[in-house]
C-alpha positions as CSV (number, residue, x, y, z in Angstrom):
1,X,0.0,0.0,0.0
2,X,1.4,3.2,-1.0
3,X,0.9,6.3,1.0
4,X,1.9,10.0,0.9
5,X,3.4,11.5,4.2
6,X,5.2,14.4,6.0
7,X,8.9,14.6,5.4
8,X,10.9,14.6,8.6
9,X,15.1,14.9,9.5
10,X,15.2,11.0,9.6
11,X,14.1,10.8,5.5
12,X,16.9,12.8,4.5
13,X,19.1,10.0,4.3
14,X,17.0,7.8,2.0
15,X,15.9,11.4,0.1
16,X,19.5,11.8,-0.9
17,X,20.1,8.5,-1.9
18,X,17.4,8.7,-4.4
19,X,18.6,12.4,-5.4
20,X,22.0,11.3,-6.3
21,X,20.8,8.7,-8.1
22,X,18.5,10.5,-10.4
23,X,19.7,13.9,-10.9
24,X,23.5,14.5,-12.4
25,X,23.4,17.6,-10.2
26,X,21.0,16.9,-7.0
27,X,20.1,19.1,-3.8
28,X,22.5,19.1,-1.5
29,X,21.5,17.7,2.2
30,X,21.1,21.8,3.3
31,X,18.7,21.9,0.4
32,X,16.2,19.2,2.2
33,X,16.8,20.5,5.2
34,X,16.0,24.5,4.7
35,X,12.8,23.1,3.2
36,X,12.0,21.1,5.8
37,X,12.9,24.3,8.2
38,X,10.7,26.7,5.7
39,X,7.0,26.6,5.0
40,X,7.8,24.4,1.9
41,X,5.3,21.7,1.5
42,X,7.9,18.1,1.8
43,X,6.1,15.3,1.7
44,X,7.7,11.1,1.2
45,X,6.2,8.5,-1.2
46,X,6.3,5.4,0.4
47,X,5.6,1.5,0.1
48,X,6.2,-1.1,3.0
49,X,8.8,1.0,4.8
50,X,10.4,1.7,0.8
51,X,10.7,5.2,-0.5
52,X,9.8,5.8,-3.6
53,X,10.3,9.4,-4.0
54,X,9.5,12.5,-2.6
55,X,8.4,16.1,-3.6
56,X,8.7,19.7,-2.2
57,X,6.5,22.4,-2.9
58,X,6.8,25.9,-1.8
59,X,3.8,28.1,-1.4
60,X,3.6,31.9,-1.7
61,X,0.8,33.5,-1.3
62,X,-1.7,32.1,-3.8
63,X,0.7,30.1,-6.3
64,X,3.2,27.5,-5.3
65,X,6.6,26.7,-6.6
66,X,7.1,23.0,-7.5
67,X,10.9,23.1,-6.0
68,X,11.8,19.3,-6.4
69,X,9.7,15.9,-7.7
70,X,12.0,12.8,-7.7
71,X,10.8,8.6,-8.0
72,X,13.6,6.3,-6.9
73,X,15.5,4.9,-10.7
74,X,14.2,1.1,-9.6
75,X,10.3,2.5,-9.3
76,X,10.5,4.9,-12.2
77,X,8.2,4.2,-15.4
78,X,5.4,2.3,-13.3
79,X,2.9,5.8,-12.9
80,X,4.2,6.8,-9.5
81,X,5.3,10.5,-10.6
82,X,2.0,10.4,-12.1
83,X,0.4,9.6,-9.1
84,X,2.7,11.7,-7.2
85,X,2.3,14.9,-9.3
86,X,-1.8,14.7,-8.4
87,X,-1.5,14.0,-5.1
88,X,0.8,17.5,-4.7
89,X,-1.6,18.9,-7.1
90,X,-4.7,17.8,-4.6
91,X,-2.6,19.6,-1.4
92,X,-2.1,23.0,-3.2
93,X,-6.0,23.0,-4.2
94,X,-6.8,22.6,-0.2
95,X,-4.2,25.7,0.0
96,X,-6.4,27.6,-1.9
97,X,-3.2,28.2,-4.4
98,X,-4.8,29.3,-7.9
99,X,-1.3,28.0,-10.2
100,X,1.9,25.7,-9.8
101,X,5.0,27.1,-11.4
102,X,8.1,24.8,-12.2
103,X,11.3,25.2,-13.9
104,X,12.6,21.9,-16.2
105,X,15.8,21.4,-18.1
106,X,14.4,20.9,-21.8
107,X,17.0,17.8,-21.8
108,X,14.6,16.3,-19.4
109,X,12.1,14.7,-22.1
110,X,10.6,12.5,-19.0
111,X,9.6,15.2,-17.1
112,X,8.2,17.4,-19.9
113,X,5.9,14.7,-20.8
114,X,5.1,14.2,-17.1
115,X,3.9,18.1,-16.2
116,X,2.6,18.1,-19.8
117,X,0.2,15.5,-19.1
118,X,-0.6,16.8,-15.4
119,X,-1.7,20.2,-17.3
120,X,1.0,22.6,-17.4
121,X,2.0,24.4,-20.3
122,X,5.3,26.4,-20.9
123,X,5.3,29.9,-20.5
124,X,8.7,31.4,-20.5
125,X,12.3,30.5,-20.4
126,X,15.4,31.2,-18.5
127,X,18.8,30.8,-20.5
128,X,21.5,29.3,-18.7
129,X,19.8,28.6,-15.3
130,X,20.7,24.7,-14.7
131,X,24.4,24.2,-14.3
132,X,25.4,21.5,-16.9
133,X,28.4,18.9,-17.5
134,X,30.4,22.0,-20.0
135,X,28.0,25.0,-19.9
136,X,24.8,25.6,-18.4
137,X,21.5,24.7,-19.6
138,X,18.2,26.6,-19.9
139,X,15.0,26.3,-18.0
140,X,11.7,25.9,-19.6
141,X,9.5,28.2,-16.8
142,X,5.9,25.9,-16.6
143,X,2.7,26.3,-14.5
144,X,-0.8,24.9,-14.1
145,X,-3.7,26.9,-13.0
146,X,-5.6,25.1,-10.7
């Protein structure tokens, strides 16, 4: 039985290990733990005591800033983001939040199909915001009304 909970100090461990496994440059432990100190939305996908990824939202005001959405590599293609991405979707409609906003590399196909599906649409970019292997790579700026 999966179930969607409250991220605390002891997931950081098992958040990380899924972070460096599935981003080429992940959070760093600080990140995790200033949202988990802030008013950020962190909440843990979970199956028999397994993680299977995690997601952290921030709210401000009446929109929310999707910050980070991660499935463990060995769960991936099964519709857990999916899943995940409405369930997040569901909290910021009891926050009365009106849109979701993102940033995604445009190298991560995945992840454009995923918030494409879920409803958002692109509507702007940044040049050079991700850092990348050479250079730096740009972010395609997303959001969903609600």
């Amino acid at each position: 039985m999966m179930r969607l909970r409250e991220m605390n100090l002891a997931d950081i461990d098992a958040v990380m290990r899924i972070e460096q496994h599935v981003h080429a440059h992940p959070w760093t432990r600080g990140n995790f733990t200033d949202a988990l100190k802030s008013d950020s939305v962190c909440r843990v996908y979970e199956a028999e005591g397994t993680m299977l990824g995690y997601v952290i939202l921030m709210p401000a005001v009446d929109e929310a800033q999707l910050l980070n959405i991660s499935i463990a590599a060995a769960h991936q293609r099964k519709g857990l983001g999916r899943k995940l991405m409405g369930e997040i979707m569901e909290i910021a409609r009891g926050m009365n939040m009106r849109r979701i906003l993102l940033e995604v590399r445009p190298s991560n196909v995945a992840a454009l199909g995923l918030y494409r599906d879920a409803g958002f649409s692109q509507i702007g970019l940044r040049r050079g915001y991700y850092p990348a292997d050479n250079e730096r790579e740009d972010a395609i700026v997303m959001e969903c009304v609600l």
